[in-house]
One Martini backbone bead per residue (centre of mass of N, CA, C, O) as a GRO file, in nm:
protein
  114
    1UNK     BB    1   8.486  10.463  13.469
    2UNK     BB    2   8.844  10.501  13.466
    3UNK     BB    3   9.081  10.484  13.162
    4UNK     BB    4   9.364  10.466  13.069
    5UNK     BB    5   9.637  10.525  12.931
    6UNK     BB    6   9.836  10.440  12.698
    7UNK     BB    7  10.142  10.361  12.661
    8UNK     BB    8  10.379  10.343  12.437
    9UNK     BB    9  10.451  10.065  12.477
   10UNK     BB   10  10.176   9.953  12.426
   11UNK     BB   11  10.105  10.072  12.109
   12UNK     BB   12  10.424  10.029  12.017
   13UNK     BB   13  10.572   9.738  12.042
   14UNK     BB   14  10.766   9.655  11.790
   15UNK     BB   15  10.916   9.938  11.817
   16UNK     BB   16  11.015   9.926  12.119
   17UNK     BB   17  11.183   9.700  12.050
   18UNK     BB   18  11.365   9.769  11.889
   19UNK     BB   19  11.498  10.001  11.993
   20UNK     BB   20  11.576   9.895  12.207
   21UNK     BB   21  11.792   9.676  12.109
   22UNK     BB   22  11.952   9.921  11.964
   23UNK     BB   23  12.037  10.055  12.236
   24UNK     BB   24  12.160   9.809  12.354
   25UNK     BB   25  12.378   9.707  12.148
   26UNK     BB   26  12.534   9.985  12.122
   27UNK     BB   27  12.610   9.992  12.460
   28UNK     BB   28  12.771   9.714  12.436
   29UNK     BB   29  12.968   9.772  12.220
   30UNK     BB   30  13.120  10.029  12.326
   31UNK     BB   31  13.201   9.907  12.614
   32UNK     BB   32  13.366   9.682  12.545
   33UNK     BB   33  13.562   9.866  12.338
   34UNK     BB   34  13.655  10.064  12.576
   35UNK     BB   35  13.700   9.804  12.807
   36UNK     BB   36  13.786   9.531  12.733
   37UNK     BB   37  13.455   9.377  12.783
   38UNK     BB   38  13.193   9.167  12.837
   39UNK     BB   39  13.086   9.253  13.066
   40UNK     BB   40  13.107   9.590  13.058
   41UNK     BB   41  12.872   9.603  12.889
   42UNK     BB   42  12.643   9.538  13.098
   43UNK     BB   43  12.668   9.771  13.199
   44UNK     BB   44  12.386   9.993  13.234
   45UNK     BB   45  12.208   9.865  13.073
   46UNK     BB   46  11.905   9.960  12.891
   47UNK     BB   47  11.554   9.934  13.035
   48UNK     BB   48  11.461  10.183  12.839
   49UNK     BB   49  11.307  10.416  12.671
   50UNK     BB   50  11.277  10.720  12.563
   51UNK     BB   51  11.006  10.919  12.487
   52UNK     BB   52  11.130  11.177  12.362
   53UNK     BB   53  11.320  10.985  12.161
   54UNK     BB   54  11.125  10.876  11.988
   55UNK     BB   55  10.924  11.044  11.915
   56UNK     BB   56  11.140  11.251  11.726
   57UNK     BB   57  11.269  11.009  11.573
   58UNK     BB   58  11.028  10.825  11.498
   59UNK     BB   59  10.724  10.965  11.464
   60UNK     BB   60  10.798  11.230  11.297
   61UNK     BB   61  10.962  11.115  11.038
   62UNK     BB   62  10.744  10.941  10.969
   63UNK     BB   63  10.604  10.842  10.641
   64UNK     BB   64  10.304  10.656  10.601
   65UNK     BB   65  10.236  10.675  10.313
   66UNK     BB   66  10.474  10.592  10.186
   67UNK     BB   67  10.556  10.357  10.324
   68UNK     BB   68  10.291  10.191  10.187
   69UNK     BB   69  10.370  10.231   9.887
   70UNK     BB   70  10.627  10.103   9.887
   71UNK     BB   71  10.521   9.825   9.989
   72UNK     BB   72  10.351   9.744   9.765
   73UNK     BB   73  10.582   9.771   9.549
   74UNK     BB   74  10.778   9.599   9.675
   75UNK     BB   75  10.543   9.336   9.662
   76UNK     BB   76  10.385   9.409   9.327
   77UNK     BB   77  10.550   9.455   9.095
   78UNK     BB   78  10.473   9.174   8.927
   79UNK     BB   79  10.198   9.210   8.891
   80UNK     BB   80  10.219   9.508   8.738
   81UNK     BB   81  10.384   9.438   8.504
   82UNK     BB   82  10.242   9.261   8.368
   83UNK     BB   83   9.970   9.441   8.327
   84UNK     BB   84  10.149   9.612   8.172
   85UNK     BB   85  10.186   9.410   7.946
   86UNK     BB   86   9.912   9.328   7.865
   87UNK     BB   87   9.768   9.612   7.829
   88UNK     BB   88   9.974   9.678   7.578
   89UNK     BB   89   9.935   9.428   7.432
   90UNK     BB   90   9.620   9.514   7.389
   91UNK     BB   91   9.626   9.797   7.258
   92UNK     BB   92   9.800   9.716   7.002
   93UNK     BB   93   9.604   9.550   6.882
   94UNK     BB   94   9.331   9.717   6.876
   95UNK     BB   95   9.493   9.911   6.694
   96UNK     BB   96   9.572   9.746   6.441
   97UNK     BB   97   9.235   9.663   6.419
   98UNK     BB   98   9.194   9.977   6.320
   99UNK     BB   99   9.368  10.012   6.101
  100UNK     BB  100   9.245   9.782   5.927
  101UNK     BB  101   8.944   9.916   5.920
  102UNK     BB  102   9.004  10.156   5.795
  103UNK     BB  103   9.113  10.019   5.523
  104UNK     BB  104   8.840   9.882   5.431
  105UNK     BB  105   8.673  10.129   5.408
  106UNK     BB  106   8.811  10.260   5.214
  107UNK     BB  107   8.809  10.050   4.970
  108UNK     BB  108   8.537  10.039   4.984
  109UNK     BB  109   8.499  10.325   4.900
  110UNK     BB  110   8.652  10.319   4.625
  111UNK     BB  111   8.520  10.118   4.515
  112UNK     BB  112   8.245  10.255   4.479
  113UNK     BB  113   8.339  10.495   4.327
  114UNK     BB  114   8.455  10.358   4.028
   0.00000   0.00000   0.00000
């Protein structure tokens, strides 16, 4: 059995989709405003994206690497910011926990020797 290649509509629907749309509201844009009539807009208006200009325009340039990092940080900014707010304040507490410590010590090792 031998099963097809599915085709950039198929693989990426929600990017080919807003593609299209953006490709034709502008194109309904200019057309209306060349022409001056809402109806001229919709003379030709293209019914499918041109897939080498998807290709070149939207997935090559793409960094998805960056794109998933950013969008982790600008989601989760809050609970990060916490976290990093409270783990300053408890090494804050440890370092001067240790700093009382090291004073006692001292003090004991003075009075000892005296």
């Amino acid at each position: 059995m031998n099963y097809r290649e599915p085709n950039f509509n198929e693989l990426f629907l929600s990017s080919y989709h807003k593609k299209l749309i953006n490709i034709q509201s502008t194109h309904f844009v200019n057309n209306s405003l060349a022409k001056g009539g809402i109806t001229s807009g919709f003379e030709g208006i293209p019914t499918s994206v041109p897939i080498s200009e998807t290709l070149d325009n939207d997935l090559l340039k793409i960094k998805i690497a960056e794109s998933l990092v950013g969008t982790y940080f600008k989601n989760n900014w809050k609970v990060m910011l916490t976290c990093a707010a409270l783990g300053a304040a408890a090494i804050f507490v440890l370092i001067k926990i240790d700093e009382e410590n090291q004073k006692k010590k001292k003090q004991k090792i003075i009075f000892y020797k005296s």
